[in-house]
N, C-alpha and C positions, 0 to 999 in steps of 0.2 A: 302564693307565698304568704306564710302568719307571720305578719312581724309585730315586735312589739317595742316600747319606748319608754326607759323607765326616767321619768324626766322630759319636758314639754318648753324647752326653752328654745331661743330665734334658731340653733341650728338641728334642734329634733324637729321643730315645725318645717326648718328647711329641706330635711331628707322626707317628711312624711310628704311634702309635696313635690317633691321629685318622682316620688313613687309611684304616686296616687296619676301625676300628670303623664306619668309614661308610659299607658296604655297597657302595663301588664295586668295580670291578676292578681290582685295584691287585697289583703285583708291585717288594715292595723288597728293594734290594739294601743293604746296612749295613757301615759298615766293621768291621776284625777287632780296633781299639782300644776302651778299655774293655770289656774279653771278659765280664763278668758282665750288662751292661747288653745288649749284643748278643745273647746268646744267652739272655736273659732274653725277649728279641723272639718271637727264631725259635720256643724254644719255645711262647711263647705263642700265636703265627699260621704256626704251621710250613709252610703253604697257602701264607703271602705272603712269610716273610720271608725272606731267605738271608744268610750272614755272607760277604764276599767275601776273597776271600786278599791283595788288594791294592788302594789306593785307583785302581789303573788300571782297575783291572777293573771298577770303579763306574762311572768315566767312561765305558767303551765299553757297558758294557752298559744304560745306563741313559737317558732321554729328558730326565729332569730328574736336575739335580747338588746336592742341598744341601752347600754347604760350611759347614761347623760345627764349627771346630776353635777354639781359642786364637788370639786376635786376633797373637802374636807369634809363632806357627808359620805363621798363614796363607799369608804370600808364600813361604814353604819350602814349602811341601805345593805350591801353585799351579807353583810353577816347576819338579818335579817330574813335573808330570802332562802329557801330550799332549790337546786339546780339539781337535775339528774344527767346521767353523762351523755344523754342525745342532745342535750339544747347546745345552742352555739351562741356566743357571745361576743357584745361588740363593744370596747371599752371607746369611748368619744372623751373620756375624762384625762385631762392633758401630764399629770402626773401622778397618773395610777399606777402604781411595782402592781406590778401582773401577776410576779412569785407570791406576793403576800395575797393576794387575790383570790389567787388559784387554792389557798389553802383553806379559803373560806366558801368557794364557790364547789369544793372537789374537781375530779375527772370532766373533764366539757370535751364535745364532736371538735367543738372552733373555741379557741379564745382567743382575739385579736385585738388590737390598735390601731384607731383609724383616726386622720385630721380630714374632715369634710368642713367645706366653706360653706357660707348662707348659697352663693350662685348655685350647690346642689340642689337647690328648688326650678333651679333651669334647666337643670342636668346641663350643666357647662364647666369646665377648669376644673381643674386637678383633685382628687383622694388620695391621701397618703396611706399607705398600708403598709403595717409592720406586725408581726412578721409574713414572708409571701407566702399567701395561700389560696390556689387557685381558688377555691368555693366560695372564697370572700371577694378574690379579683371580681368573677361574672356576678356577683349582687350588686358590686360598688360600680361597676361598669353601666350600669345602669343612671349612675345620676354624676357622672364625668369619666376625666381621665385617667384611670390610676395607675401611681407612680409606687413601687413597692420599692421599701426601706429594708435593705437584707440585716440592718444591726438594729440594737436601741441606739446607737451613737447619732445614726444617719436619720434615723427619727427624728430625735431631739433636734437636729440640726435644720431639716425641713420645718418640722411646729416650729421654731423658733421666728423663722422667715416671713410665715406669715402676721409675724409683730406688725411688717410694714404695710398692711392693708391700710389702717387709719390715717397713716403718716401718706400715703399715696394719695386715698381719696383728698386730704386737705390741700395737697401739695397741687393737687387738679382743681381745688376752689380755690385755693390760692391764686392759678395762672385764670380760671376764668373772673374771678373779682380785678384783677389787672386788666383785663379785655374791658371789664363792662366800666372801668375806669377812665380808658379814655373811648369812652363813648358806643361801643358793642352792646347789644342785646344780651342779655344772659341766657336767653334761649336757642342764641345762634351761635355764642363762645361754645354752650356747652354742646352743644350738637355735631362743631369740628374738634373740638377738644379731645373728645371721648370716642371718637371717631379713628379721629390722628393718630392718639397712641393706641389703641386697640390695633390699628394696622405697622407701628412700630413693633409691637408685642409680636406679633405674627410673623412680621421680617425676621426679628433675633429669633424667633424660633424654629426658622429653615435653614440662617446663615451658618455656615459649615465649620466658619474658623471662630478663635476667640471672639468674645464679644467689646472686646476693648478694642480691634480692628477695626469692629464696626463702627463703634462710636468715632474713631479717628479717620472717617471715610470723607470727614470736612474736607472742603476746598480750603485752603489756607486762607487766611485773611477771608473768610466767608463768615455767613452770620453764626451757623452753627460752632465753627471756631473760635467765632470771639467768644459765645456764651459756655462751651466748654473748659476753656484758657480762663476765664473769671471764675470763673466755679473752684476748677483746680486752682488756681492760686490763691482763695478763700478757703480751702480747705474745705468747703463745704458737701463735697461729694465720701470724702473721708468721716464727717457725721454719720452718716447715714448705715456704713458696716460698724462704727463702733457702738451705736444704741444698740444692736444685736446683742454682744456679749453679754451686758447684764440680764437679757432677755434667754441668751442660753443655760447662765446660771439657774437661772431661775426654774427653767424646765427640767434640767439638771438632776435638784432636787428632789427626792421623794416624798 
């Protein structure tokens, strides 16, 4: 497979090593922006990767195009570049109109929408793809799970979701600074911590009924109980779907 990356930031480094680690045949071509993260590639898979001298050069030499620039440079970079109607292309840029895209890129084999996380460098969790197209499911199958968005609605609505990656991660430093508070190790809070809900994550993802069931599986009057019951009467679990909305807006937007 030629692929190539026009844009070299944390999550094109994270799908080029996804790629690279996943034992296929694969040959990337990377663009020459962000020079430490690039050649942080090549030298690591010097076998697969190559730094190209021009984002032209990506396009012709390459089978798939991920473009992964700045949502406000995108249509500059696009309306620079020549595409012929075999190349396939992979938009990563969060609010790209496709339509307008498409008029500047012509006729394309693929033109897609895709939200890949940093964990794509483990090939683990989720790729969103919109619109479904098997050719792109078996590529992105490759470095997770994907989940295919049949509208733009359902898009937006997934990208928006992963707003709460940062707000998760603190909210886990948070409970382990508590642990090593009164008196835990920080290497043993975070090692049950990360542990715990990874296999929480796991459970709501087999259990069959709603997940508000699940959470009300407390024994009454039990620990889990009482820390639910404070929450809900803090309103504090109600924060947490309303920072979304400004967050959907925002994606919304073209």
């Amino acid at each position: 497979m030629k692929l190539g990356f026009i844009g070299t930031g944390i999550i094109s480094s994270a799908l080029v090593t996804g790629f690279c680690e996943s034992g296929r045949d694969v040959s990337v071509l990377v663009s020459p922006r962000t020079k430490e993260r690039a050649e942080a590639l090549r030298d690591r898979y010097p076998d697969q990767v190559r730094i190209a001298l021009e984002n032209q050069q990506i396009v012709d030499e390459s089978e798939w195009i991920f473009l992964a620039v700045l949502p406000q440079q995108a249509m500059k970079v696009l309306e620079e570049l020549h595409f012929g109607p075999e190349k396939k292309l992979i938009s990563l840029v969060p609010s790209l109109d496709m339509e307008e895209a498409s008029k500047l890129t012509g006729p394309l084999a693929v033109f897609a929408d895709v939200v890949p996380l940093p964990f794509a460098a483990k090939r683990i969790g989720p790729v969103v793809l919109y619109p479904p197209v098997p050719e792109v499911k078996e590529l992105l199958s490759i470095l997770g799970t994907v989940v295919e968005a049949e509208t733009r609605e359902q898009m937006s609505i997934l990208r928006t979701s992963t707003a709460l990656m940062s707000p998760y991660y603190m909210l886990l430093s948070k409970v382990v600074s508590w642990c090593e508070s009164k008196g835990l190790k920080e290497e043993k809070a975070r090692t049950y911590l990360t542990s715990y809900w990874g296999a929480l994550s796991q459970m709501a993802a087999e259990f069959p009924g709603p997940l508000d069931e699940l959470a009300r599986e407390a024994t009454p009057g039990g620990l889990n109980w009482q820390a639910l019951n404070d929450l809900e009467e803090k309103g504090a679990l109600d924060e947490w779907q309303k920072v979304l909305d400004p967050v959907l807006e925002r994606v919304r937007k073209k």
